[in-house]
C-alpha positions as CSV (number, residue, x, y, z in Angstrom):
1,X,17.5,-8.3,15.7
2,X,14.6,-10.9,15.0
3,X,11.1,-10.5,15.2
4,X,9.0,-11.7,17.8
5,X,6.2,-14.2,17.7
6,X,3.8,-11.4,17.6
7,X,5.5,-9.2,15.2
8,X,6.0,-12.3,12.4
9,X,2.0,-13.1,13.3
10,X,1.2,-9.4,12.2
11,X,3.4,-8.9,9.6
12,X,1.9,-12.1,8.2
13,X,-1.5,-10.9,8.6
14,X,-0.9,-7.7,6.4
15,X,1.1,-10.0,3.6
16,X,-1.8,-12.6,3.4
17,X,-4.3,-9.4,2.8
18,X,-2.1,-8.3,-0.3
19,X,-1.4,-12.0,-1.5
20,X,-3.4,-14.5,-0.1
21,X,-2.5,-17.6,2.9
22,X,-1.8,-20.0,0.7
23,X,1.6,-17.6,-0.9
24,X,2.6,-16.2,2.6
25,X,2.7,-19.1,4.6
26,X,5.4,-20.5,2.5
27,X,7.1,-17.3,3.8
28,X,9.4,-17.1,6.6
29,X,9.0,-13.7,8.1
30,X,12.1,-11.8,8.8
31,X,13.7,-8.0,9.2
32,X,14.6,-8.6,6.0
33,X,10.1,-8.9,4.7
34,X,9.9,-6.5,7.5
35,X,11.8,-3.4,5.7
36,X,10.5,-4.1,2.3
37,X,7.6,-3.8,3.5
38,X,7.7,-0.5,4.9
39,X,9.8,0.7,1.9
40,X,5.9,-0.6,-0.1
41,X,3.9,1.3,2.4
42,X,5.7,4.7,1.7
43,X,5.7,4.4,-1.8
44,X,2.0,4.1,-1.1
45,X,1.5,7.0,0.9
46,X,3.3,8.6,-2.1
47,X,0.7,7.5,-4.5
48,X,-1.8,8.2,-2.3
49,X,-1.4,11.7,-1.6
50,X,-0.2,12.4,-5.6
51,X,-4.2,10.5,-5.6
52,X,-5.8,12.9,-3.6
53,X,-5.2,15.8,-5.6
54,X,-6.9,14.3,-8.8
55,X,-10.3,15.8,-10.0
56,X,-12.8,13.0,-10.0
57,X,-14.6,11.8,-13.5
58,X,-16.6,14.7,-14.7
59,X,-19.6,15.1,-16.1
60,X,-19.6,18.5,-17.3
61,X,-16.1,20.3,-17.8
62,X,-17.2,23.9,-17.3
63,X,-16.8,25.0,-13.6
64,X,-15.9,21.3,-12.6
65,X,-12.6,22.1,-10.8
66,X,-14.1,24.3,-8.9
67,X,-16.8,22.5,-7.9
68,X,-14.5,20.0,-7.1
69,X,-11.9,22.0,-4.5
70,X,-13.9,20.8,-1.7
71,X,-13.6,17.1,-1.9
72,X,-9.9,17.7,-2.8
73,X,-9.1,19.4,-0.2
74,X,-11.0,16.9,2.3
75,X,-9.2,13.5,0.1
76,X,-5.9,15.9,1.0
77,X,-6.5,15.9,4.7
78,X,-7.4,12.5,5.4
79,X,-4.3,11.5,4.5
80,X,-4.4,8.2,5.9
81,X,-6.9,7.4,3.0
82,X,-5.0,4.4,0.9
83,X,-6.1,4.0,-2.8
84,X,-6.5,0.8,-3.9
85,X,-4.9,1.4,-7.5
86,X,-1.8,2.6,-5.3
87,X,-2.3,-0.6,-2.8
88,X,-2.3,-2.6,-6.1
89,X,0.9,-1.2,-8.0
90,X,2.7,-1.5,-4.7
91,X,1.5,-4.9,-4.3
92,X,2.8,-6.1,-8.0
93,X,6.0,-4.4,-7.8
94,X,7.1,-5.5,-4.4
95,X,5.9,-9.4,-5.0
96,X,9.2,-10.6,-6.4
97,X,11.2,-9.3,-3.4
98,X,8.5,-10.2,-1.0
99,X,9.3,-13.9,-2.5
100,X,13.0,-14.2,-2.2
101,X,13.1,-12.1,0.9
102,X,10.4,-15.1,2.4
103,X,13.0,-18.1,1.0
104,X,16.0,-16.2,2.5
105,X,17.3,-15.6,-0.6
């Protein structure tokens, strides 16, 4: 099954956000960019519900967690909340597949 014009203009669109024009456009989109892609994107929802339950930087330690339930909770239902650290570990890990998957290799 092959993408259509749309699809491969989209899927570029999100690639040259996470590397840049000049990288992608010596990519040739296919279902093969396609699923490694969305095998990135889960990994990042992983990271970025694991995120959501971390305390933020403290100031004072005693009663901090506590305080801090609240804005857990609300980073824990807006769970379409990406992190950039997790945007950016997906990012470098995926890069050498994004590149052979792009030369047909």
């Amino acid at each position: 099954m092959e993408l259509s014009e749309s699809e491969m203009a989209d899927l570029r669109l999100i690639l040259q956000d996470w590397y840049g024009a000049a990288t992608v456009s010596q990519w040739k989109m296919s279902m093969q960019i396609l699923e490694i892609l969305e095998e990135a994107i889960a990994e990042l929802g992983v990271c970025s519900t694991a995120m959501n339950f971390v305390p933020r930087p403290m100031a004072r330690p005693d009663g901090y967690i506590r305080r801090q339930l609240a804005n857990i909770a609300r980073r824990a239902r807006n769970s379409d909340a990406q992190y950039l650290i997790c945007r950016d570990a997906a990012r470098h890990r995926y890069r050498s597949r994004f590149e052979l998957a792009g030369r047909g290799l």
